[in-house]
Biopython code that builds the backbone (N, CA, C, O; Angstrom):
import numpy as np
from Bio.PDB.StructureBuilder import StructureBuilder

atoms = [
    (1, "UNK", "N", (-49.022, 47.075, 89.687)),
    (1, "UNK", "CA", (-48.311, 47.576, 88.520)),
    (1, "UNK", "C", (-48.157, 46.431, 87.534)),
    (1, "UNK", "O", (-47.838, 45.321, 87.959)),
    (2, "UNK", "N", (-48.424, 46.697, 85.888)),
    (2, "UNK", "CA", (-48.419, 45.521, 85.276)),
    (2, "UNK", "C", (-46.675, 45.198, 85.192)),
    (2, "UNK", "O", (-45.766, 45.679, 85.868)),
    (3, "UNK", "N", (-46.645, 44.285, 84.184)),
    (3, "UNK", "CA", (-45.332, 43.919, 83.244)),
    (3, "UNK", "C", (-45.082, 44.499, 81.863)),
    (3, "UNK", "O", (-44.225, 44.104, 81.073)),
    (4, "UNK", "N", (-45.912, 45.448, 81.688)),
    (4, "UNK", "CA", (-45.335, 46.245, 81.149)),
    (4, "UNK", "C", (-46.281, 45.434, 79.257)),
    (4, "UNK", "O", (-47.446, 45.046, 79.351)),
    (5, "UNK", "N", (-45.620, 45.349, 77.995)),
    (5, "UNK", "CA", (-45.964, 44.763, 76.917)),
    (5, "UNK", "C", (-45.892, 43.125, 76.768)),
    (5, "UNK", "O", (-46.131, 42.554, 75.704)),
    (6, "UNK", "N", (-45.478, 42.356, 78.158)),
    (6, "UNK", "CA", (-46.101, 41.352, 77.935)),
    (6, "UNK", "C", (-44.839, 40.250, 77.993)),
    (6, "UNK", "O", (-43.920, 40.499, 77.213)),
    (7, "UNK", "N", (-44.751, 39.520, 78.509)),
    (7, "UNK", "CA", (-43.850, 38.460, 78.547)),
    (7, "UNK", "C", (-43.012, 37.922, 77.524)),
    (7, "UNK", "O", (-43.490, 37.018, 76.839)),
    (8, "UNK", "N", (-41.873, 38.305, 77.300)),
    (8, "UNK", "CA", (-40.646, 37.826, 75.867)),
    (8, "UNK", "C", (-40.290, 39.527, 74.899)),
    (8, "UNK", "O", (-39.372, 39.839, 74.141)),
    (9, "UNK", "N", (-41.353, 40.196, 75.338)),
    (9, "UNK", "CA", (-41.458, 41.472, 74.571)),
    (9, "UNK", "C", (-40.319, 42.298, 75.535)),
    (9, "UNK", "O", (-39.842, 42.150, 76.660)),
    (10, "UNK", "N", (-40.146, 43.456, 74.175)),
    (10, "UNK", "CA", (-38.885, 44.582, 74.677)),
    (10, "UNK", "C", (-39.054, 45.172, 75.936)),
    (10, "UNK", "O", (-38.103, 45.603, 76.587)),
    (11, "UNK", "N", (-40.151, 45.211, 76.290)),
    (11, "UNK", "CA", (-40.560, 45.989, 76.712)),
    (11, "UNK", "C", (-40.293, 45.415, 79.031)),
    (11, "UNK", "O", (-40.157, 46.000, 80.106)),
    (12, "UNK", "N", (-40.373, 44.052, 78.521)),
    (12, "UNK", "CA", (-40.497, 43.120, 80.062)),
    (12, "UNK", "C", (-39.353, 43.020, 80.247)),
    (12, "UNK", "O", (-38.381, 43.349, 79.567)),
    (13, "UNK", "N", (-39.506, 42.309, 81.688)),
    (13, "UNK", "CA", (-38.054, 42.064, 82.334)),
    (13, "UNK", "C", (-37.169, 40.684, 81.742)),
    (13, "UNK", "O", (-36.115, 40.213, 82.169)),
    (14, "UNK", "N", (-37.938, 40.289, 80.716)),
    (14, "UNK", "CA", (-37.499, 38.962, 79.842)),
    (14, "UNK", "C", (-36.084, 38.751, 79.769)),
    (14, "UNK", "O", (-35.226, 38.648, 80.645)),
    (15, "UNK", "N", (-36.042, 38.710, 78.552)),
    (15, "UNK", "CA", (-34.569, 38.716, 78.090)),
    (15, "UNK", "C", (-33.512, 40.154, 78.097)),
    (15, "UNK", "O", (-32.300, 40.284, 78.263)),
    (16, "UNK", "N", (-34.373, 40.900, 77.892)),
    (16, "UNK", "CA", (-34.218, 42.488, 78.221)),
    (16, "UNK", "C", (-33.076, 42.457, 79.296)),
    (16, "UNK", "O", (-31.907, 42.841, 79.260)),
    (17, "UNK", "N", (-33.868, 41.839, 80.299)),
    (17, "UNK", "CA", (-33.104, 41.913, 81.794)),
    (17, "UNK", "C", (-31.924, 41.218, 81.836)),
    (17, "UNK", "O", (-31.406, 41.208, 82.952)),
    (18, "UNK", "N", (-31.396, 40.692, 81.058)),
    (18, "UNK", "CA", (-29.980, 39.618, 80.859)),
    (18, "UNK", "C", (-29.075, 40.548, 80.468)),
    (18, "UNK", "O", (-28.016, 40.162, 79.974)),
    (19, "UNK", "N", (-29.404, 42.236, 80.660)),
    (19, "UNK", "CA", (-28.335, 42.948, 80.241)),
    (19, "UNK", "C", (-28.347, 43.320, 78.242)),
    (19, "UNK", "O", (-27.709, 44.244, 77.737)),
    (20, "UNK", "N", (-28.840, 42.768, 77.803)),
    (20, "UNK", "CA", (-29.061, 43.495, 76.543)),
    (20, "UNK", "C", (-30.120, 44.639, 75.873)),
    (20, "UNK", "O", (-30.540, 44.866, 74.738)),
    (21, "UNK", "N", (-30.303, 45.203, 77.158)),
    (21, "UNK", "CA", (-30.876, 46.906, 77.228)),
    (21, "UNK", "C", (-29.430, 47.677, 76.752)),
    (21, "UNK", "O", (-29.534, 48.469, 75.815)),
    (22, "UNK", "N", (-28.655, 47.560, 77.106)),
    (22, "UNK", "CA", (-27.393, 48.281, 76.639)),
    (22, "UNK", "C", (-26.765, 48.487, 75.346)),
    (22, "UNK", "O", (-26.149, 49.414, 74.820)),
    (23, "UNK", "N", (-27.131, 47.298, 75.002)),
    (23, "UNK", "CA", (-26.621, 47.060, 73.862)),
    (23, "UNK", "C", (-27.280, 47.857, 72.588)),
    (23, "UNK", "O", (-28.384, 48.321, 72.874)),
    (24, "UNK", "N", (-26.890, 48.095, 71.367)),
    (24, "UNK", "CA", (-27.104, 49.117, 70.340)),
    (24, "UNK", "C", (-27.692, 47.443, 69.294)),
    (24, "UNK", "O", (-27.081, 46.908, 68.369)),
    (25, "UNK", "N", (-28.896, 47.068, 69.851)),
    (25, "UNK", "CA", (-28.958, 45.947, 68.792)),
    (25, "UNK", "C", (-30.097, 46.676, 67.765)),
    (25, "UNK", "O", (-30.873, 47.623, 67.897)),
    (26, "UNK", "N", (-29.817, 45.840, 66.804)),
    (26, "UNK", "CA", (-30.525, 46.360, 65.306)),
    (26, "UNK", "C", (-32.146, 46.221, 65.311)),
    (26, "UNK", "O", (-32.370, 45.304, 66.100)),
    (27, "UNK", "N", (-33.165, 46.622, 64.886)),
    (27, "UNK", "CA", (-34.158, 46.072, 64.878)),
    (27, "UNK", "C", (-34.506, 44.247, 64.743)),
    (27, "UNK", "O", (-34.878, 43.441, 65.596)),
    (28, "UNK", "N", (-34.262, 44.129, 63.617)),
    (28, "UNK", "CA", (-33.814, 42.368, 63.359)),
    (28, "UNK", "C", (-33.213, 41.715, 64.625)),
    (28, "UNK", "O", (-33.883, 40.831, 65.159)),
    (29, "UNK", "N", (-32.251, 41.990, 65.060)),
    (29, "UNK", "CA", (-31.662, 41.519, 66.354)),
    (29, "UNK", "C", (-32.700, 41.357, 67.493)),
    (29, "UNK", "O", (-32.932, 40.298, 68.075)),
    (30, "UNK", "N", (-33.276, 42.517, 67.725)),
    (30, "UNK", "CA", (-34.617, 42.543, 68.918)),
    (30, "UNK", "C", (-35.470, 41.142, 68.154)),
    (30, "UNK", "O", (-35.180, 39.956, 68.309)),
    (31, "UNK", "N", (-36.337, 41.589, 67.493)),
    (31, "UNK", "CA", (-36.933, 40.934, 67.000)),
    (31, "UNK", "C", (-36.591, 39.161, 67.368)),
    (31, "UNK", "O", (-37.341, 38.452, 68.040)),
    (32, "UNK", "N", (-35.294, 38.715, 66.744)),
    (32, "UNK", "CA", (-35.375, 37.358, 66.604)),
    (32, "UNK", "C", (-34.638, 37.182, 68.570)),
    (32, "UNK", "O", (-34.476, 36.034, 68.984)),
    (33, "UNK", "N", (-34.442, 37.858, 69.104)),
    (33, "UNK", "CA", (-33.787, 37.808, 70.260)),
    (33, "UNK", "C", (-35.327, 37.435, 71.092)),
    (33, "UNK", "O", (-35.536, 36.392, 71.712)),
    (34, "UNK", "N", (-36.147, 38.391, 70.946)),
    (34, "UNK", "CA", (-37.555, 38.380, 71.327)),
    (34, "UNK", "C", (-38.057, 36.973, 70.936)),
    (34, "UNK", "O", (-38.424, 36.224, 71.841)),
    (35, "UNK", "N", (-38.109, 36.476, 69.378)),
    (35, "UNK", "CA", (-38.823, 34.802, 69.332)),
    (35, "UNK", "C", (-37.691, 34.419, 69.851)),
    (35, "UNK", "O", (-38.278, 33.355, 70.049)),
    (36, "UNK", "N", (-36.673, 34.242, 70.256)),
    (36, "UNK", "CA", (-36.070, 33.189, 70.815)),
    (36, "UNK", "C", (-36.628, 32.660, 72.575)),
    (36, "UNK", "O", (-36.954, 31.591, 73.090)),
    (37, "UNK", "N", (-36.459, 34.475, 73.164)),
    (37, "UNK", "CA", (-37.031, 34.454, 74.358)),
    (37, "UNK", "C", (-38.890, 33.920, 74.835)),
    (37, "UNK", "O", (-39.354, 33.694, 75.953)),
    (38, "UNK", "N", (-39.556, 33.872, 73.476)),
    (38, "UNK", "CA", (-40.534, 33.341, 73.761)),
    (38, "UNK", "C", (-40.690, 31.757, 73.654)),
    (38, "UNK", "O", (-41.403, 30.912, 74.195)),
    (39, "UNK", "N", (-39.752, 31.762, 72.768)),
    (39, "UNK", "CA", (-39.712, 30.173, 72.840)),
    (39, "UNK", "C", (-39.835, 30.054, 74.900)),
    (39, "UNK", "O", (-40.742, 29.766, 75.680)),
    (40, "UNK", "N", (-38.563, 30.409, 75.029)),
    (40, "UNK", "CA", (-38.346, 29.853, 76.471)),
    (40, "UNK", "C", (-39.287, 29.902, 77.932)),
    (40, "UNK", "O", (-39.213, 29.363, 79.037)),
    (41, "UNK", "N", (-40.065, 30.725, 77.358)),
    (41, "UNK", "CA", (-41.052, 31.248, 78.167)),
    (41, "UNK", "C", (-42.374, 29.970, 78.055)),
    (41, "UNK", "O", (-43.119, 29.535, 78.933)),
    (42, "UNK", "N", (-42.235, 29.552, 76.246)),
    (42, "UNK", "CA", (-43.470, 28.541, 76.277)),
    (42, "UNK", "C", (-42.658, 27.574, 76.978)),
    (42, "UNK", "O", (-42.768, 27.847, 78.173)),
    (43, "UNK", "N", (-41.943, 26.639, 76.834)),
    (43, "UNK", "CA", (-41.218, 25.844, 77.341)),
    (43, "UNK", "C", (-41.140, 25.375, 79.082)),
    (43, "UNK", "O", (-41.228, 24.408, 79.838)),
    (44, "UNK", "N", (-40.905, 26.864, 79.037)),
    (44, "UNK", "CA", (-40.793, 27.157, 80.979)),
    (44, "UNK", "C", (-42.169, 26.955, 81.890)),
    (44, "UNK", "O", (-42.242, 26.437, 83.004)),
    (45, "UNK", "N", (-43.253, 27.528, 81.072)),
    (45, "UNK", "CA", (-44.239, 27.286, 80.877)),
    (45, "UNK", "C", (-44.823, 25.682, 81.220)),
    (45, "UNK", "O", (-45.389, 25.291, 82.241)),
    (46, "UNK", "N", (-44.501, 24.998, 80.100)),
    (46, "UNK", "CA", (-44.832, 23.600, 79.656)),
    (46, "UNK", "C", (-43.815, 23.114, 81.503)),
    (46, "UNK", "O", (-44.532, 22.834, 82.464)),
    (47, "UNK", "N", (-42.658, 23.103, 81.636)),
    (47, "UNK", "CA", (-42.574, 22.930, 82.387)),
    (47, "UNK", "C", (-42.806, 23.009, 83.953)),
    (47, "UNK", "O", (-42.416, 22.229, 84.822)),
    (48, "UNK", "N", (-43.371, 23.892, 84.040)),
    (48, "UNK", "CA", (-44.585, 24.903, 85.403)),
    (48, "UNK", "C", (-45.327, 23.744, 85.143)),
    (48, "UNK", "O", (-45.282, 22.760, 85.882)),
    (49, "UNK", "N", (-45.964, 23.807, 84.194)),
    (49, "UNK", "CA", (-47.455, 22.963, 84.400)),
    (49, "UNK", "C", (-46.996, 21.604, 84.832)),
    (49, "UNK", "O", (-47.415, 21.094, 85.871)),
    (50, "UNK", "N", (-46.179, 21.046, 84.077)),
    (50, "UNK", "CA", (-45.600, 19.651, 84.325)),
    (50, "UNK", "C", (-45.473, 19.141, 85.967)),
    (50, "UNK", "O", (-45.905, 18.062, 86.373)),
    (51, "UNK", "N", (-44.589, 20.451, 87.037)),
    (51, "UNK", "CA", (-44.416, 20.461, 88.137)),
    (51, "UNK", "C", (-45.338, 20.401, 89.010)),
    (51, "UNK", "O", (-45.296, 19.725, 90.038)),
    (52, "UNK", "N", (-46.662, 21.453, 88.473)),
    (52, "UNK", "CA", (-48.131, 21.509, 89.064)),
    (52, "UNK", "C", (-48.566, 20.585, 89.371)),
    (52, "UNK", "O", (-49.036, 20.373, 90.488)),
    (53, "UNK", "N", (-48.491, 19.401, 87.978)),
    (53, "UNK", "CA", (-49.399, 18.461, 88.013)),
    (53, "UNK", "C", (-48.786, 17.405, 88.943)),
    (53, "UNK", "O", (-49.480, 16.584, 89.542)),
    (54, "UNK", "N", (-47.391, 17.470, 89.036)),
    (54, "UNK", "CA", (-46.307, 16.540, 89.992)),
    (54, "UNK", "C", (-46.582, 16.561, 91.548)),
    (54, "UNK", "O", (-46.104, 15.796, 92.385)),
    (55, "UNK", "N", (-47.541, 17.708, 91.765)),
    (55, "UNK", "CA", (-47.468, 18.314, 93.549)),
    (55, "UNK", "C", (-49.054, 17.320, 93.372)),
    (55, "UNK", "O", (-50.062, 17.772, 92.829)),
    (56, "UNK", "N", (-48.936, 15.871, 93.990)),
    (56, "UNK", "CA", (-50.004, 15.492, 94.350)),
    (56, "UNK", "C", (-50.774, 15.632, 95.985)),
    (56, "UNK", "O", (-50.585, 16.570, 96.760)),
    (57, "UNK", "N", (-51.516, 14.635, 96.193)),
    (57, "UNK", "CA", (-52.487, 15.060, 97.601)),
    (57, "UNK", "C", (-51.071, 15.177, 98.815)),
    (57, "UNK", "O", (-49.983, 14.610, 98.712)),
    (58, "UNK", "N", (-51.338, 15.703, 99.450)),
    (58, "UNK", "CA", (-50.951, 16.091, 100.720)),
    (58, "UNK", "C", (-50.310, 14.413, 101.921)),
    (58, "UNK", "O", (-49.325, 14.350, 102.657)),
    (59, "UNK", "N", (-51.390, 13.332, 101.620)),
    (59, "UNK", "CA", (-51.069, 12.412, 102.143)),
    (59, "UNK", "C", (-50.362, 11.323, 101.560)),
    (59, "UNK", "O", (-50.156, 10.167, 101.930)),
    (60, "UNK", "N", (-49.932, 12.211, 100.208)),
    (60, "UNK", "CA", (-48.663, 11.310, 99.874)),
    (60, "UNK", "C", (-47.502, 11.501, 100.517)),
    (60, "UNK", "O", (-46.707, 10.564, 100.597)),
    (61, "UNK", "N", (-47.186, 12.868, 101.136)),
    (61, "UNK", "CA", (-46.107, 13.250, 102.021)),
    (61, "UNK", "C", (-45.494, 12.033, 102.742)),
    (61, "UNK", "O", (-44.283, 11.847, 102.623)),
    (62, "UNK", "N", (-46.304, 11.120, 103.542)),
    (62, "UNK", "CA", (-46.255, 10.216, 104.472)),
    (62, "UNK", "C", (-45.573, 9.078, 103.678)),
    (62, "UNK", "O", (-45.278, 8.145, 104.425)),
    (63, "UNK", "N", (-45.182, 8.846, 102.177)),
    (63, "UNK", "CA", (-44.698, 7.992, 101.885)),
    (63, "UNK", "C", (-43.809, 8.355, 100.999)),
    (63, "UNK", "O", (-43.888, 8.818, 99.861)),
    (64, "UNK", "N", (-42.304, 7.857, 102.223)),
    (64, "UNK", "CA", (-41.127, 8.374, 101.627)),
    (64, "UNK", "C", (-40.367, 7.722, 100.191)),
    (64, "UNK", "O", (-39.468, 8.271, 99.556)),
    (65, "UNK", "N", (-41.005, 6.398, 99.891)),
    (65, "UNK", "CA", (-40.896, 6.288, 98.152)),
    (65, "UNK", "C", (-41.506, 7.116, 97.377)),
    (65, "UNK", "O", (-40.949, 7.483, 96.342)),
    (66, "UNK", "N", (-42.643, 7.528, 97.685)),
    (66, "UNK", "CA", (-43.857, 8.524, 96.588)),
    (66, "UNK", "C", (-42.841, 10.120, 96.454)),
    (66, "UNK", "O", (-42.618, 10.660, 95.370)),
    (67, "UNK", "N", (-42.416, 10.570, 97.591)),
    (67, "UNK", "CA", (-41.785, 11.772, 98.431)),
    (67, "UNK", "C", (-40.207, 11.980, 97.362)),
    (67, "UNK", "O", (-39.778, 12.985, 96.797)),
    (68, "UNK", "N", (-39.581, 10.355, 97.432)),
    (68, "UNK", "CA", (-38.439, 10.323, 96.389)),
    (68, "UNK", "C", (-39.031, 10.492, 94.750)),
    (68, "UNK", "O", (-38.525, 11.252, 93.924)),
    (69, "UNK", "N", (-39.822, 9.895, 94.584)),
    (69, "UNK", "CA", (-39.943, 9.596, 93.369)),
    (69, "UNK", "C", (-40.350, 10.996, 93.073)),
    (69, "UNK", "O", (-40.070, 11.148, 91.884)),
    (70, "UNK", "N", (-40.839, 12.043, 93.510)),
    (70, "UNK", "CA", (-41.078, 13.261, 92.691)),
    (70, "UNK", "C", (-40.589, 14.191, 93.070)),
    (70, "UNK", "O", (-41.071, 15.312, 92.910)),
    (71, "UNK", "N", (-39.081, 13.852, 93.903)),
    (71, "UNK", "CA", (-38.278, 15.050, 93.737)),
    (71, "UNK", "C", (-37.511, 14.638, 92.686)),
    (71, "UNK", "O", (-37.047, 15.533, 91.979)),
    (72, "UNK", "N", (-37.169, 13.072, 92.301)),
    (72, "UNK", "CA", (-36.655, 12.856, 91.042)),
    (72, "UNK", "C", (-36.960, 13.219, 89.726)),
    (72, "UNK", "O", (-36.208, 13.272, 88.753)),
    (73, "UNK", "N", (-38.488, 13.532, 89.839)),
    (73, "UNK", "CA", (-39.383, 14.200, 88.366)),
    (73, "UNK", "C", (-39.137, 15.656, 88.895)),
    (73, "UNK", "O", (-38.382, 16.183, 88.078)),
    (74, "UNK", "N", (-39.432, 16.520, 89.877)),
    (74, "UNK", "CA", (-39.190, 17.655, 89.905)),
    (74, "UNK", "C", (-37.867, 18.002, 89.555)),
    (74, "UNK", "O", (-37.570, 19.022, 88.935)),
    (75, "UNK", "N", (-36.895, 16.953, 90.048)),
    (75, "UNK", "CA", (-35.280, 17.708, 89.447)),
    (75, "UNK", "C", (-35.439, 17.895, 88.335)),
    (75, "UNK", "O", (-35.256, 18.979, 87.782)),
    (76, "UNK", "N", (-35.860, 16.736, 87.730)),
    (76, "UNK", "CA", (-35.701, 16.420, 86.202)),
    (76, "UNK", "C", (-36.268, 17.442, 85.729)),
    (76, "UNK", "O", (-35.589, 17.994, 84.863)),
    (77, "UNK", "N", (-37.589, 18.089, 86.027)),
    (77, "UNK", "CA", (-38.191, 19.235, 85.479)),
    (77, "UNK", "C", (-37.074, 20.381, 85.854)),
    (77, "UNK", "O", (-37.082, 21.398, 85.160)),
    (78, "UNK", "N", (-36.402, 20.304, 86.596)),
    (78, "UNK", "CA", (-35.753, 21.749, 87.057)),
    (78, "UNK", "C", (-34.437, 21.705, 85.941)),
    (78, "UNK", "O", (-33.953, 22.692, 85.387)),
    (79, "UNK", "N", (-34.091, 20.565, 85.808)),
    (79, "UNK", "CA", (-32.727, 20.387, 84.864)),
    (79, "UNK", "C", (-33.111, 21.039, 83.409)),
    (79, "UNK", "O", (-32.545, 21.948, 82.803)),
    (80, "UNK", "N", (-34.388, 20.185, 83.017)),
    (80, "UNK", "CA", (-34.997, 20.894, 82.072)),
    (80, "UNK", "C", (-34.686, 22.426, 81.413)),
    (80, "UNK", "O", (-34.114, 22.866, 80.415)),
    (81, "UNK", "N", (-35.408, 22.961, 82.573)),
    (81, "UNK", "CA", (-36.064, 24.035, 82.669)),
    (81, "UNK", "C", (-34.411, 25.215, 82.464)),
    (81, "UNK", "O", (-34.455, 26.235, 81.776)),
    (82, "UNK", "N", (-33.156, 24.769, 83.191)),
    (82, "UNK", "CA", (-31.925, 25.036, 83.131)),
    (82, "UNK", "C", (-31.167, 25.252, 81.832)),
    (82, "UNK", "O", (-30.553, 26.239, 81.427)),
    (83, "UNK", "N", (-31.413, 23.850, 81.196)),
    (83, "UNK", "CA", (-30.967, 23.956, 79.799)),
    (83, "UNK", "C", (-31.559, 24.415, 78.805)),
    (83, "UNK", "O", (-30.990, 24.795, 77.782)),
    (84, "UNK", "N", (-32.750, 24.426, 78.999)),
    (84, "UNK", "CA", (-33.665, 25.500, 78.216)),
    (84, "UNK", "C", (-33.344, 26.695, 77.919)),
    (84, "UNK", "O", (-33.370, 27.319, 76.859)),
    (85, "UNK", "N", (-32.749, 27.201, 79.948)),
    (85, "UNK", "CA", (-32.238, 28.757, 79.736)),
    (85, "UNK", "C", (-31.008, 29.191, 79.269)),
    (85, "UNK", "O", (-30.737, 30.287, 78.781)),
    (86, "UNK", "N", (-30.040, 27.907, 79.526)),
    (86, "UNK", "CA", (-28.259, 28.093, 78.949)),
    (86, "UNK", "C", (-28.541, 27.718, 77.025)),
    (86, "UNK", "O", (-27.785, 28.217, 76.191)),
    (87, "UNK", "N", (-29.548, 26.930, 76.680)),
    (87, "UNK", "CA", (-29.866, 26.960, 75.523)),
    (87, "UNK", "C", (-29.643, 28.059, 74.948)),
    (87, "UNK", "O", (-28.816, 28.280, 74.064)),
    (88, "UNK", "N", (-30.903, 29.291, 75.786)),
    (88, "UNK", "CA", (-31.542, 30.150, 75.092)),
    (88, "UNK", "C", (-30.185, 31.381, 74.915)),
    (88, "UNK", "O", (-29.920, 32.193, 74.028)),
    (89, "UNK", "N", (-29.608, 31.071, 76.084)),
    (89, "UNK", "CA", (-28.419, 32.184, 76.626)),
    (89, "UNK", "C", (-27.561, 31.880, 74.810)),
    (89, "UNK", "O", (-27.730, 32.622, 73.843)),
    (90, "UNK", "N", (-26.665, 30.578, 74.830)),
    (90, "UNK", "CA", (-26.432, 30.575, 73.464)),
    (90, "UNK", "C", (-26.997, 30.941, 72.269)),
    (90, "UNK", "O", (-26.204, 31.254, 71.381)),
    (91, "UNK", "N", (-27.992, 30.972, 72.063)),
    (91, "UNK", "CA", (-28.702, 31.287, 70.617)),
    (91, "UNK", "C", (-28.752, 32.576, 70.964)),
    (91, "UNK", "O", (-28.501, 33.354, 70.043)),
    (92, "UNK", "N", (-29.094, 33.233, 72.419)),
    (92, "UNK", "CA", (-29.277, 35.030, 71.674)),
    (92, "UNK", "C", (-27.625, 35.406, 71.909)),
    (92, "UNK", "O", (-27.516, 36.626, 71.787)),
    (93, "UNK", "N", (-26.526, 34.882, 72.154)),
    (93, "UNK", "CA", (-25.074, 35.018, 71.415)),
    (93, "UNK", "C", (-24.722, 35.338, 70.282)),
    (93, "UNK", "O", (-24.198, 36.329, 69.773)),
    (94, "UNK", "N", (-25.150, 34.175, 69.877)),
    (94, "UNK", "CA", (-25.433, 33.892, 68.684)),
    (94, "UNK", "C", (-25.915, 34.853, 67.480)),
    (94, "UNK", "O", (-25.387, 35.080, 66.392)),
    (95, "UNK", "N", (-26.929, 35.264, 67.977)),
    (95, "UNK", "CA", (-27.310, 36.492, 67.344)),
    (95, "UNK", "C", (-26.772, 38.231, 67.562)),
    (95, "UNK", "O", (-27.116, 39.196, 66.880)),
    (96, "UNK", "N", (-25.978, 38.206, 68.558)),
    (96, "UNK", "CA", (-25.216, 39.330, 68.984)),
    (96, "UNK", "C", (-23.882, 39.274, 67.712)),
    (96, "UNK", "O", (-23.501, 38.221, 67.200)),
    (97, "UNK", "N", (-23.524, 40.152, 67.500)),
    (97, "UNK", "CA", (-21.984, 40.629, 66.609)),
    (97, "UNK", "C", (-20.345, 40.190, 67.827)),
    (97, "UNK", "O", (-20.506, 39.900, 69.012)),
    (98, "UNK", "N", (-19.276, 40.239, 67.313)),
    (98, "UNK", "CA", (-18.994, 40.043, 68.774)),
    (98, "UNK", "C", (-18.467, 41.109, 69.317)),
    (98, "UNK", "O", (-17.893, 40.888, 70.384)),
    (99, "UNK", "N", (-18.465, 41.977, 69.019)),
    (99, "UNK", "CA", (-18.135, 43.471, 69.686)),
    (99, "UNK", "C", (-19.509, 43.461, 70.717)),
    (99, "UNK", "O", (-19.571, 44.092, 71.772)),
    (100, "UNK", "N", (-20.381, 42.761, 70.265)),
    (100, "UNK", "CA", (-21.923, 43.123, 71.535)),
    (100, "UNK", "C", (-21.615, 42.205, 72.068)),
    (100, "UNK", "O", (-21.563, 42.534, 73.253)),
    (101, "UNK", "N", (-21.262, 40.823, 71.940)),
    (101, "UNK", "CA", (-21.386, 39.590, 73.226)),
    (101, "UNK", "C", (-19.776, 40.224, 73.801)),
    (101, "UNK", "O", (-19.458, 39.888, 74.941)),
    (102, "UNK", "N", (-19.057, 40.885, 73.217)),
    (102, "UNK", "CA", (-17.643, 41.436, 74.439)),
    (102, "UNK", "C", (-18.654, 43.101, 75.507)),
    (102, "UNK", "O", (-18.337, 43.432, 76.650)),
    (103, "UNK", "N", (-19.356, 43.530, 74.986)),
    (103, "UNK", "CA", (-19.369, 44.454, 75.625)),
    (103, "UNK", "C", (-20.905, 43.965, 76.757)),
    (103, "UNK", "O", (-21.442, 44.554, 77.695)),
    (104, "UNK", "N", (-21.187, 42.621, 76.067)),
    (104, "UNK", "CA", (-22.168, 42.072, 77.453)),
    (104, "UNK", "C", (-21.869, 41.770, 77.973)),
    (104, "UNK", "O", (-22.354, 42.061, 79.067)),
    (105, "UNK", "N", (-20.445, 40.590, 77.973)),
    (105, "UNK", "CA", (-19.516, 40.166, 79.252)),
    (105, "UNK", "C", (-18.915, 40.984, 79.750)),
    (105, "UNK", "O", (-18.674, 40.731, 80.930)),
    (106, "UNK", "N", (-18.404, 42.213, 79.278)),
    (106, "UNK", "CA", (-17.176, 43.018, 80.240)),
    (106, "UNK", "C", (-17.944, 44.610, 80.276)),
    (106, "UNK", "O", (-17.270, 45.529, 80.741)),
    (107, "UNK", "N", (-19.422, 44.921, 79.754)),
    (107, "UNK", "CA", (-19.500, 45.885, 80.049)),
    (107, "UNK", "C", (-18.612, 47.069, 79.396)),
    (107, "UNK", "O", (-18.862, 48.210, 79.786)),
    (108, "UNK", "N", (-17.988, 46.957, 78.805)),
    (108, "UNK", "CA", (-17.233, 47.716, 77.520)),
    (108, "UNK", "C", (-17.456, 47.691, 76.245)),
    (108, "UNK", "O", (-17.517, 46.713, 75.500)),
    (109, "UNK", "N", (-17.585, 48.873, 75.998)),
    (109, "UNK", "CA", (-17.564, 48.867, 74.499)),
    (109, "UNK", "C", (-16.341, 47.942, 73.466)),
    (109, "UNK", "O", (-15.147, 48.152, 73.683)),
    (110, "UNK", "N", (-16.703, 47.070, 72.508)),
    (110, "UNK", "CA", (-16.021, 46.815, 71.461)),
    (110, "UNK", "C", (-15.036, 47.676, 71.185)),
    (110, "UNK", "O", (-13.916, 47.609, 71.691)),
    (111, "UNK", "N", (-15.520, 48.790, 70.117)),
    (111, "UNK", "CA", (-14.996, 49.636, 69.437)),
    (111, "UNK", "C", (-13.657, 50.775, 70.143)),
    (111, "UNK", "O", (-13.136, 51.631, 69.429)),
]
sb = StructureBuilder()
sb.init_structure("model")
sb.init_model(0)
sb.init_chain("A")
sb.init_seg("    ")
for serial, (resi, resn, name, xyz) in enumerate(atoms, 1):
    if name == "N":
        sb.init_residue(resn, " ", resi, " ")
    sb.init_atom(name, np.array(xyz, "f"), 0.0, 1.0, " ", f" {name:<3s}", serial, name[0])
structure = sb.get_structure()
């Protein structure tokens, strides 16, 4: 089964899935909610690859400096990758009214 229109789009489990399916947002709202979420996706992205390239040969295992040193770059990629998403969490706030960021935290309507 695919993903549906595609990664950051209305349509995926993107940002969609953070609970702002509920919400009564405006066209404009989708829209810039959507480039925001793609930003994070390139990013997350950039960071995947970064990690890829971090998983070297197999017989580096055996050396527990090599072993430290790239769980220290993998955190670092994971910290990254974190603030990227609490980033992104703020900016599509941001773009919510606040009757929509109250009825995303509590599940109630504003009005």
């Amino acid at each position: 089964m695919g993903m549906g229109m595609g990664m950051g789009m209305m349509g995926s489990p993107g940002a969609m899935g953070w609970g702002l399916e509920r919400l009564d947002l405006s066209a404009d709202q989708r829209a810039r909610i959507a480039a925001i979420h793609d930003e994070l996706q390139q990013r997350h992205w950039a960071s995947m690859q970064a990690m890829h390239a971090q998983s070297g040969p197999m017989s580096a295992w055996t050396d527990e400096a090599a072993q430290r040193q790239r769980f220290e770059q993998m955190s670092a990629l994971h910290k990254q990758m974190l603030d990227a998403h609490l980033e992104t969490r703020r900016r599509i706030l941001e773009v919510l009214t606040p009757a929509q960021r109250q009825q995303l935290t509590t599940g109630k309507s504003g009005s």
